[in-house]
C-alpha positions as CSV (number, residue, x, y, z in Angstrom):
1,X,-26.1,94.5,61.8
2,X,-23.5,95.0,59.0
3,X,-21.3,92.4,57.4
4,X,-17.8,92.0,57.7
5,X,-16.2,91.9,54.7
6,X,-12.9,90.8,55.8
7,X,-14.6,88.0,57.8
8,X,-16.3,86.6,54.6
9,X,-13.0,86.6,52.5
10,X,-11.1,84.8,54.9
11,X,-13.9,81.7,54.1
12,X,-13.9,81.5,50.5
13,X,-12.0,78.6,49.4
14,X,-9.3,79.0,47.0
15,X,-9.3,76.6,43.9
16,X,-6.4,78.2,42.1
17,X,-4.0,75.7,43.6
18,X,-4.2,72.0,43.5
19,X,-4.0,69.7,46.2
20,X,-0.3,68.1,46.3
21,X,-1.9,64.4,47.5
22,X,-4.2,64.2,44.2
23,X,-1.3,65.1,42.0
24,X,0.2,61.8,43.1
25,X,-2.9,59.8,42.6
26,X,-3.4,61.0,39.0
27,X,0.3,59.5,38.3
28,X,0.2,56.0,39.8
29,X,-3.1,55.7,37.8
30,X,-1.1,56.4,34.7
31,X,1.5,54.6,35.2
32,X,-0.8,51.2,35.8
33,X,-2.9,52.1,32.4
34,X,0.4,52.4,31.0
35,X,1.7,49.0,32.1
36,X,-1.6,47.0,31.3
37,X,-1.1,48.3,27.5
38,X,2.2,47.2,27.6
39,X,1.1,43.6,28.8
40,X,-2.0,43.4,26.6
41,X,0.2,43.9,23.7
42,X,2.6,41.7,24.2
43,X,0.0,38.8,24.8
44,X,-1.2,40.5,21.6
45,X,1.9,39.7,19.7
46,X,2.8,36.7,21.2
47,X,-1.1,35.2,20.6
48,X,-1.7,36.5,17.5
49,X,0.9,36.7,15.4
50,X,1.0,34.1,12.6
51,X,1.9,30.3,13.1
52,X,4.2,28.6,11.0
53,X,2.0,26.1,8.6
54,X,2.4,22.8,9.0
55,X,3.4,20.7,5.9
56,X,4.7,17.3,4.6
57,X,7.8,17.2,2.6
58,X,9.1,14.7,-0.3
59,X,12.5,14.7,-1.7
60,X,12.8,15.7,-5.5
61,X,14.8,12.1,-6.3
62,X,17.0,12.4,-10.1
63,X,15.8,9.3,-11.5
64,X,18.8,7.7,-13.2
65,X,16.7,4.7,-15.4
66,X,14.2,7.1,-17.0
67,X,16.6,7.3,-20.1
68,X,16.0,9.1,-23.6
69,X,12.8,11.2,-23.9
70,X,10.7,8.9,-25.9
71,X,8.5,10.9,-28.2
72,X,4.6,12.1,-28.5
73,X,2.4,9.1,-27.7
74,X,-0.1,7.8,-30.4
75,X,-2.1,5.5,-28.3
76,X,-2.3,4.2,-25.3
77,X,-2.8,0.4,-23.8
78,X,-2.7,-2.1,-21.0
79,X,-2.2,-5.8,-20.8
80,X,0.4,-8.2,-19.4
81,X,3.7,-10.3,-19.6
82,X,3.6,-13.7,-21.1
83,X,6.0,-16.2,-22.3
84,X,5.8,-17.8,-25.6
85,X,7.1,-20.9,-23.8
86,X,5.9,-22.4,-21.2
87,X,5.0,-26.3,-20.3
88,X,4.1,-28.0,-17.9
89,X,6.2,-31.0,-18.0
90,X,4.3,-34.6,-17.6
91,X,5.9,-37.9,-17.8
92,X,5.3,-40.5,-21.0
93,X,4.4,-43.2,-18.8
94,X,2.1,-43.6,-15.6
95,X,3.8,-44.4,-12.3
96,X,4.7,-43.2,-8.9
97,X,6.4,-40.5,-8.2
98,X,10.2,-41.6,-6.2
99,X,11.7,-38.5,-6.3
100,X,11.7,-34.8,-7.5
101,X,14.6,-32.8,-7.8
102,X,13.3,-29.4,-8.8
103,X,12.2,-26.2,-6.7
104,X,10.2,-23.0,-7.9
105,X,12.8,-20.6,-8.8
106,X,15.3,-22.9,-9.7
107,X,17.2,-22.6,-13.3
108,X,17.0,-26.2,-15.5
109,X,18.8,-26.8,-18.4
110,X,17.5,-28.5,-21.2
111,X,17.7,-32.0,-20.7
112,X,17.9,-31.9,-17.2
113,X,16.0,-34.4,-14.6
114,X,13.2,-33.1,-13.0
115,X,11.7,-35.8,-11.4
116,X,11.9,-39.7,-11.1
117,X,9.0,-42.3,-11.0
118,X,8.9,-46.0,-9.2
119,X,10.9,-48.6,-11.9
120,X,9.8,-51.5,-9.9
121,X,6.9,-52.7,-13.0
122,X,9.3,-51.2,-15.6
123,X,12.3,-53.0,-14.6
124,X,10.4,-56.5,-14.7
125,X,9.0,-55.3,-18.2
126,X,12.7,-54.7,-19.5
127,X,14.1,-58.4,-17.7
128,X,11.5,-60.1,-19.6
129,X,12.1,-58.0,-22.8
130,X,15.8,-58.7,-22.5
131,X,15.4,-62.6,-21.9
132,X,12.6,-62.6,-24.9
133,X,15.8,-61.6,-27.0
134,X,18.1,-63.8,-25.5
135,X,15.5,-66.8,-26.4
136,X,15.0,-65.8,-30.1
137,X,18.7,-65.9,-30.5
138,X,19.2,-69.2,-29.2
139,X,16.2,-70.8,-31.5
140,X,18.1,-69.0,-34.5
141,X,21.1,-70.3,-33.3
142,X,19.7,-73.4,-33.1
143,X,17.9,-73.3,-36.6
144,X,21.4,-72.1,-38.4
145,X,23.1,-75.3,-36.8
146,X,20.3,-77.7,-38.6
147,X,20.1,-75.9,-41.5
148,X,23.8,-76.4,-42.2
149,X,23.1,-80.0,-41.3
150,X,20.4,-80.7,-43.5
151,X,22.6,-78.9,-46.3
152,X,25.2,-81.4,-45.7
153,X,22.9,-84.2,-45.9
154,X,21.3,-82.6,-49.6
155,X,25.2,-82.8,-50.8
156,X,25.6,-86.4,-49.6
157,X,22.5,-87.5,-50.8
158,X,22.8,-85.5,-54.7
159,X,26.3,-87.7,-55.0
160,X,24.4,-90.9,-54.0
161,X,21.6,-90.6,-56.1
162,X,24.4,-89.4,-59.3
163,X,25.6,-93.2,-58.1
164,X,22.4,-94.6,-58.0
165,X,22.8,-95.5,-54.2
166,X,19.5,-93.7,-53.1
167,X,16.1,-92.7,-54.7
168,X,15.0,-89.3,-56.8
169,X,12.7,-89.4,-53.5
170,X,14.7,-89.4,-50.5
171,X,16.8,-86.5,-52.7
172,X,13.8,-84.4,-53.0
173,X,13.0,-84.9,-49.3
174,X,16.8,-83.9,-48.7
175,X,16.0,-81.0,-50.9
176,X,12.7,-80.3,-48.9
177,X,13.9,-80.3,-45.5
178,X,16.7,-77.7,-46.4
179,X,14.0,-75.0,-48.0
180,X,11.7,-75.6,-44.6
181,X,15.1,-75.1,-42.4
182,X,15.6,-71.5,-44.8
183,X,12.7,-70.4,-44.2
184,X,12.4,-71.0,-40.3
185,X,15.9,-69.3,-40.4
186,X,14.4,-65.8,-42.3
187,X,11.6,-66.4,-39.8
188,X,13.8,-66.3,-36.9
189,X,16.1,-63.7,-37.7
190,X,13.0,-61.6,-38.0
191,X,11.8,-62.7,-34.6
192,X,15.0,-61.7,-33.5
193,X,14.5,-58.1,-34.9
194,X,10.8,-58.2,-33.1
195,X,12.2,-59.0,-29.8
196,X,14.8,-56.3,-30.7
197,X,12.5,-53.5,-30.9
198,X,10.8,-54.6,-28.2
199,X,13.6,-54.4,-26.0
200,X,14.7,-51.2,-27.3
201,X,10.9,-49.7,-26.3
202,X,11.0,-50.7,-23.1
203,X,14.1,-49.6,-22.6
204,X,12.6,-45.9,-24.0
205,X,9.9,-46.4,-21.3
206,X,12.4,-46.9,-18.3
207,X,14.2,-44.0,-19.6
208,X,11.1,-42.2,-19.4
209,X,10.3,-42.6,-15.6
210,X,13.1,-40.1,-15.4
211,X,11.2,-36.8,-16.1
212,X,13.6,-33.8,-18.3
213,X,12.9,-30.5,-19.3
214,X,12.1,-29.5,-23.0
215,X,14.4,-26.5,-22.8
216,X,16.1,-24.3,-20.7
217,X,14.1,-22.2,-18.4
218,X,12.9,-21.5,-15.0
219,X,11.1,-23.6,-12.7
220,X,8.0,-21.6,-11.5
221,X,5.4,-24.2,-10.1
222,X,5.7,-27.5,-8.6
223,X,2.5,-29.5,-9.2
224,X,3.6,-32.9,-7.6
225,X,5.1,-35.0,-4.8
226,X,6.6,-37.9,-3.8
227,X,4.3,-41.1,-3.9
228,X,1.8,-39.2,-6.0
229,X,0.5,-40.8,-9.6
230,X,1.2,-39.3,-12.5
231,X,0.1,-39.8,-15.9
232,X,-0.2,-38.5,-19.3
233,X,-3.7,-38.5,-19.3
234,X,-6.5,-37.3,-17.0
235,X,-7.3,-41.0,-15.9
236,X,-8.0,-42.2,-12.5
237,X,-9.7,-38.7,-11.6
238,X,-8.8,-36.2,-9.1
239,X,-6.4,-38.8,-7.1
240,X,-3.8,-38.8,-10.4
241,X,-1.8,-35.9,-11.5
242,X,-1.1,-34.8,-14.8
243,X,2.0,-32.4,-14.7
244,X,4.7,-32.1,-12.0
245,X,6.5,-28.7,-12.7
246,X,5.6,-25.7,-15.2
247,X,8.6,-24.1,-16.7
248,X,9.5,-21.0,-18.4
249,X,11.5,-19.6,-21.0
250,X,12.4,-16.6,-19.2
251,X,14.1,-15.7,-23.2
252,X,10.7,-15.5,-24.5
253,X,9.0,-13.2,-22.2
254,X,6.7,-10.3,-24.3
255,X,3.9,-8.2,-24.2
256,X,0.1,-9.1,-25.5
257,X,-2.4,-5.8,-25.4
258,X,-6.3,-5.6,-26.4
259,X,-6.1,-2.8,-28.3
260,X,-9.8,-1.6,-29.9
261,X,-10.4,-2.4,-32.8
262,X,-11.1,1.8,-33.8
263,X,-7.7,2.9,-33.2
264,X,-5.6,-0.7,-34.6
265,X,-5.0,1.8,-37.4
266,X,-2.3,3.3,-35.2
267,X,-0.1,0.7,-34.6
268,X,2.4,-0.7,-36.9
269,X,4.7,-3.7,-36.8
270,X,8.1,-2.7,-35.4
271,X,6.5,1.3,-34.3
272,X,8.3,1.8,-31.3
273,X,6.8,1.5,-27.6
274,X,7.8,2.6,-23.9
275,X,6.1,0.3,-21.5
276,X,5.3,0.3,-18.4
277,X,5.2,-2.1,-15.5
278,X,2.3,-1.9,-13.1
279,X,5.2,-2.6,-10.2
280,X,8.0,-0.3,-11.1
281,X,5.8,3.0,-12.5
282,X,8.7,5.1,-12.3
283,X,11.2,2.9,-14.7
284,X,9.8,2.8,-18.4
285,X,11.0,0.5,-20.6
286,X,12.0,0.5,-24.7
287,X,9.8,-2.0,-26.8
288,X,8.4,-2.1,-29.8
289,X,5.7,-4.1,-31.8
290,X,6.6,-7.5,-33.0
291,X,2.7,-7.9,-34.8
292,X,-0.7,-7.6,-34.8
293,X,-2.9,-10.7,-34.8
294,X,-5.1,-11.1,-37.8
295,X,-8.2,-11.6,-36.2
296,X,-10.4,-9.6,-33.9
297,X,-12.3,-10.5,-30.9
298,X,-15.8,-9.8,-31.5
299,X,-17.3,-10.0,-27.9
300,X,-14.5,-7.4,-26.9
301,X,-13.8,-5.6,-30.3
302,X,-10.7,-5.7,-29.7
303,X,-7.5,-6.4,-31.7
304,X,-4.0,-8.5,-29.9
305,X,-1.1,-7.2,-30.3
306,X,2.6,-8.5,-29.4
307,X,5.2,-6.7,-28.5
308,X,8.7,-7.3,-27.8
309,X,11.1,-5.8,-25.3
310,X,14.3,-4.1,-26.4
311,X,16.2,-5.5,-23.0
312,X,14.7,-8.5,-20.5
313,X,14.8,-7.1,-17.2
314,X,15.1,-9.6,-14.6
315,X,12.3,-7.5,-13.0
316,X,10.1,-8.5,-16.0
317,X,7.8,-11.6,-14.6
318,X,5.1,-13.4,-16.3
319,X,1.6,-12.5,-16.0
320,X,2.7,-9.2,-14.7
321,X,0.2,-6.4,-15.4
322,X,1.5,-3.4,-17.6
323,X,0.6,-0.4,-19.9
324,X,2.1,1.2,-22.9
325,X,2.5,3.9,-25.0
326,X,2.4,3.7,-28.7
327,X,5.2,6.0,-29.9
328,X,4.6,8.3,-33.0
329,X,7.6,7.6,-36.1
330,X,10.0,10.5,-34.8
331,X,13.2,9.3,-33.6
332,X,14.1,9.1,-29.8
333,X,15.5,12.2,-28.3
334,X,18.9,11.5,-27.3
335,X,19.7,11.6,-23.6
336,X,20.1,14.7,-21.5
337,X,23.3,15.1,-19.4
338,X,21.2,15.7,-16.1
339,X,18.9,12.5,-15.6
340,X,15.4,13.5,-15.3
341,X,13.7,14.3,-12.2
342,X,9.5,13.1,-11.6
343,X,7.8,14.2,-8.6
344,X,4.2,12.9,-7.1
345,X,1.7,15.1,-9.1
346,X,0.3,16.0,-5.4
347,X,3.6,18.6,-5.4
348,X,3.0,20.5,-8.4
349,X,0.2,23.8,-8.0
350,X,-0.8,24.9,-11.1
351,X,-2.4,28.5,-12.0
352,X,-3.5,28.4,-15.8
353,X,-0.3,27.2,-17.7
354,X,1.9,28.3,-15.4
355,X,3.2,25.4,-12.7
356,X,5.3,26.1,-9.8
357,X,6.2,23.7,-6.8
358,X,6.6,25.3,-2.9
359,X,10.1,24.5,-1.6
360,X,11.0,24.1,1.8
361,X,14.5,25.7,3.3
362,X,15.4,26.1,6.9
363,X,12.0,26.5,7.7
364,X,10.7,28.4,4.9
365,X,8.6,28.2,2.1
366,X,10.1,29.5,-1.3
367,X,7.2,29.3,-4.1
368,X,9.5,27.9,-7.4
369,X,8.2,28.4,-11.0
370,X,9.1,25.0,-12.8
371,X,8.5,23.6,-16.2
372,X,5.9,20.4,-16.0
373,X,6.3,17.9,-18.3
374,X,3.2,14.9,-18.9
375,X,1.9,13.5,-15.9
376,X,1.8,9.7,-16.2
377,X,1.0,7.3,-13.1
378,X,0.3,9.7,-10.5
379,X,3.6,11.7,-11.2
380,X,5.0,14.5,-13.3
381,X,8.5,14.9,-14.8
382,X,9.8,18.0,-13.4
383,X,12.4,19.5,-16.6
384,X,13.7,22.5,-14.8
385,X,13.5,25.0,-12.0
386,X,14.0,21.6,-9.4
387,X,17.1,19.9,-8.2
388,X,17.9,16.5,-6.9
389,X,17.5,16.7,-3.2
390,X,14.9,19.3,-3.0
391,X,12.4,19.2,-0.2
392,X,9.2,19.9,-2.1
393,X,5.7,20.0,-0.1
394,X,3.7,17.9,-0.9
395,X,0.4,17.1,-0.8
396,X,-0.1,21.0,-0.8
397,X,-2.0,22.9,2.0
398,X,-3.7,25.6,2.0
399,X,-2.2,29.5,3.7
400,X,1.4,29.0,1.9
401,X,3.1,32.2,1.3
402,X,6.4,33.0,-0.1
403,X,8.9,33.0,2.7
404,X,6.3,32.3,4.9
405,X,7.7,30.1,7.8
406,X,6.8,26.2,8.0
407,X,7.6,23.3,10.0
408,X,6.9,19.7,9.3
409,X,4.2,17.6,11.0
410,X,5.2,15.0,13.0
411,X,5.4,11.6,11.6
């Protein structure tokens, strides 16, 4: 049977034109590709882009008590404050304690009453010195008034032996009795002069139960109280006190170093110094050497030196540890117009020779190029390229760009 020709072209399918449904498809599925890029990349950005870097901040502070530069150090050392005078005040005489009027911290002039001990024994002591006097000036009394008699009698008795009334005897005895009566008089006056004395000692002792400074000063220790026993000496062991207040002549405050014997060559009397209290590290102070002590310690090999300050600073105690700087012979710089700025040494990043600092400015990060001067307890003088007031991180941490952002951690 023969094929139909038109029959089979009506079947064949044709592909030249594509269905108008999958057209659709195709863009719905580009539009949701399209939109998960978009979301993926904005959690991108918002997840990935960089943090700000967290950082601690000091303030760059002008200090106003540095002063004038001071020159090249020579050699350093450390040692403390002491006062060239310094007692602790005793009294003269054992007793009781009645009273103390003094306080640590207090200000005494010289002179003044510290304390006052029990005058019950002293006060007897002085009554019977006093009435020992009074009795040796009634027997002299006495002895003048029978002295003059008895010379009375030798006149009598020279006219009636002249008149042959009386013997060469009784004259003599006349004669006798007025050399013995002399004599006991010489005797007594000086008795009276003993008793004197002895009244005027005892009269030193009850004076001394009240206890005065030596010299002006400060008051800084108490070692007594009322109804203790004091004493001069260390007698009647632990149950008797030997001093009842240390003072101070806060006038004679100074320095004493160790310094080693290999470098003593360095120092000089009157070479200048900038010292250093272990308290106040950021406020040097102008000295200089007063002299070295001419003899070595040979367990330490070391050499003391004194050294006076060129101003007392109330701030100055005793026994306070410090450290100094032996200057070299060129003068002192005279002061800038800017006071000088020190930072921590944790602030300052340096790269060779080259020191900068990072600065912080509405939450940015500027990288400063500064010039760095010695670093000296923990912190650095900062001479230029930082102002009073700047923020300045520190300690630094690590990721710090220039203009990078920054915020500061929470305190």
């Amino acid at each position: 049977m023969p094929l139909d020709n038109d029959s089979l072209s009506s079947l064949r399918i044709d592909r030249s034109a594509a269905p108008s449904g999958d057209g659709m498809s195709r863009g719905v599925l580009y539009s949701i590709i399209g939109a998960v890029v978009l979301v993926v990349a904005v959690l991108a950005f918002i997840f990935l882009r960089p943090k700000p870097t967290e950082v601690t901040t000091i303030t760059a502070t002008a200090d106003a008590g540095t002063g004038p530069t001071s020159g090249a150090a020579v050699l350093n050392a450390s040692g403390y404050v002491v006062a060239r005078r310094m007692a602790t005040v005793s009294s003269k005489v054992t007793g009781k304690i009645e009273e103390i009027l003094v306080e640590e911290g207090m200000e005494v002039e010289k002179d003044q009453v510290l304390a006052r001990l029990d005058p019950v024994n002293l006060r007897t002591v002085l009554t019977m010195a006093e009435r020992e006097l009074e009795a040796s000036r009634r027997n002299l009394a006495e002895i003048e008034v029978r002295l003059a008699e008895a010379q009375r009698n030798l006149t009598r008795n020279e006219a009636l032996v002249q008149q042959q009334l009386i013997s060469q005897t009784a004259l003599d005895a006349s004669r006798a009795e007025v050399n013995a009566l002399a004599a006991r008089l010489e005797a007594s006056k000086a008795q009276v002069k003993v008793a004197e004395s002895g009244l005027q000692m005892r009269r030193i002792d009850y004076d001394d139960l009240q206890v005065r400074a030596p010299f002006a000063g400060v008051v800084i220790s108490k070692d007594a109280q009322p109804g203790e026993i004091v004493s001069p000496m260390s007698a009647g062991g632990g149950f008797t006190r030997t001093g009842i207040a240390t003072i101070v002549d806060m006038d004679s405050r100074e320095i004493e170093v160790d310094v080693n014997e290999a470098y003593i060559n360095r120092v000089k009397p009157d070479q200048r110094v900038e010292a250093t209290l272990d308290a106040y590290p950021g406020a040097p102070l102008q000295a200089h050497v007063i002299n070295i002590v001419p003899t070595a310690d040979r367990t330490k090999a070391t050499v003391k030196v004194r050294i006076a300050f060129d101003d007392l600073d109330p701030r100055i105690l005793p026994d306070m540890g410090i450290k100094v700087r032996f200057l070299d012979d060129q003068p002192a710089q005279a002061a800038s117009a800017a006071p000088r700025i020190r930072v921590p040494a944790s602030a300052v990043q340096m790269e060779g020779e080259d020191a900068f600092v990072w600065v912080v400015s509405d939450g940015r990060v500027e990288r400063r190029a500064v010039t760095a001067g010695p670093e000296r307890e923990g912190t650095v003088e900062i001479r230029a390229g930082v102002r009073d007031g700047d923020q300045l991180v520190s300690p630094l941490v690590q990721g710090l760009e220039d203009g990078g952002k920054v915020k500061l951690k929470a305190s």
